[in-house]
Structures are given as C-alpha cells and as structure tokens.
N, C-alpha and C positions, 0 to 999 in steps of 0.2 A: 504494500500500500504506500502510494508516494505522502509525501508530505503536505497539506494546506496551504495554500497560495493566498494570501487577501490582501487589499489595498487598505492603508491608512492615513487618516488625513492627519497632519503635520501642525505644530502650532503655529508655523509661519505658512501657512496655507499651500502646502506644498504636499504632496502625497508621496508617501513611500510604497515598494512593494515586497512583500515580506514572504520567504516560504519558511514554514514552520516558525523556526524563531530568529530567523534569517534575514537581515534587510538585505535585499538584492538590489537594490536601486532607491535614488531617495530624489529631491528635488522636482519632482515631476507634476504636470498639471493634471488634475484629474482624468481625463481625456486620455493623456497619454500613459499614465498609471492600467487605467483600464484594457487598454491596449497592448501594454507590453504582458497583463495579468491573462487574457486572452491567449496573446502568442504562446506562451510557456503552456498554458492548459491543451494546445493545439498540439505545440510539439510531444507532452509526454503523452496526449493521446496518440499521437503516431508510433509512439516506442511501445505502447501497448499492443496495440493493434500488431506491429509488424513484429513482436512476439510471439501472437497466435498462433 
C-alpha cells in the first residue's frame, strides 16, 4: 500500500505537497499543488497497473 499524498495550505498562502509525512514540494499555488498531487497519483497508478 503506497503512502497518502495530500495538499496543505501554508501560512503564507502557499500550498505544500506532502506524501505521508513527507513535504515533496512547498511554495506552490493551489492550482499547481493540485496538479502536481494529481501527476504523482497518475504515475503510481501506472506502477500498479503495469504490475499486474
């Protein structure tokens, strides 16, 4: 089971993206927090998939 990916908003309004307890990324606008939150779920579903 991978680890939980979620977006958090920042006190200076800025979003990070976090897996498990992980910031992978910080500074980001919502927008693009969502997006890069997206890509990662895209690719470990491809690592699953092409598991099968």
């Amino acid at each position: 089971m991978s680890e939980m990916i979620r977006v958090r908003p920042t006190q200076d309004g800025t979003y990070t993206v976090y897996r498990g307890m992980t910031a992978l990324i910080s500074g980001l606008t919502r927008l693009q927090a969502e997006r890069y939150e997206a890509s990662i779920a895209r690719q470990q579903q491809g690592f699953i998939t092409a598991g099968a």
